[in-house]
N, C-alpha and C positions, 0 to 999 in steps of 0.2 A: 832594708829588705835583703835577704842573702837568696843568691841565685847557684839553683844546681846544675852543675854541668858532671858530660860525661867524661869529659877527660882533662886532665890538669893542666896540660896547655894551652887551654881555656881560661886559667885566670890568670897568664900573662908572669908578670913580677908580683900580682898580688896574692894574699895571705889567702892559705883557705884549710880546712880542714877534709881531711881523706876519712870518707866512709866505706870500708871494703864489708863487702857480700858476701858470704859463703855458707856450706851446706854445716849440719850440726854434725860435730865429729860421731855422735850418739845416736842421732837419728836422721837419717838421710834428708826424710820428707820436711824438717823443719828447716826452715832460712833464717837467720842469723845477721847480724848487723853488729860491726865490732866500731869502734873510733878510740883517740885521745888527742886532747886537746891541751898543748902544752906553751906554758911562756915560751918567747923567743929569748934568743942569748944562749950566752953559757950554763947558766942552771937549770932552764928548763923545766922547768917546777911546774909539776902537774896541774893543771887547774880543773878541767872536769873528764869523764869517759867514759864510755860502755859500760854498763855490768853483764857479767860474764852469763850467757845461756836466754838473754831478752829476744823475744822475737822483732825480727827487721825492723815489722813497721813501725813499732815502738820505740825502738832506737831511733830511725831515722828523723820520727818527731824530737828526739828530743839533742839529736845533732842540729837540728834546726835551729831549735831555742837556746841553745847552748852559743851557735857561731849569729843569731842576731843581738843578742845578750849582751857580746863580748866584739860587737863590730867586727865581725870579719864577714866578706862579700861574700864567699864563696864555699858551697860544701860538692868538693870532688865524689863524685858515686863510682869506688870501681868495683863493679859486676863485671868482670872477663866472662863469666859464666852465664849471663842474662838472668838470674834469679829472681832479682825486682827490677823486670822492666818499669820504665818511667809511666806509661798508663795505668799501673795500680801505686803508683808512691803520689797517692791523695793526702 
């Protein structure tokens, strides 16, 4: 089960994946959900990520599934802006 937290020094020394927040460069009124999720190491080889222009909460589901998928505990939410407060990321 992967646990969301608000800030990354929440998951300690463990692995997690960073979901950042923000407003659509195009349209103010839409929220936005960006991620990538990359092997560890030197090569870093891309394994899954965002597509570009998805709304939040659609991403945010599928940051979910992506970091229980691939065993990682932890998905970082940083909203500095509050845009998906935690009472609507159902």
């Amino acid at each position: 089960m992967v646990a969301v937290i608000e800030e990354k020094e929440s998951a300690g020394s463990a692995q997690y994946i960073e979901f950042k927040v923000h407003r659509s460069p195009t349209d103010a009124n839409r929220i936005l959900g960006s991620w990538r999720f990359a092997s560890p190491g030197p090569t870093g080889m891309l394994i899954d990520q965002s597509k570009l222009g998805t709304p939040v909460e659609i991403e945010f589901g599928h940051v979910l599934d992506c970091a229980d998928q691939h065993g990682i505990p932890f998905v970082w939410v940083n909203d500095p802006d509050e845009l998906f407060p935690p009472y609507i990321r159902r």
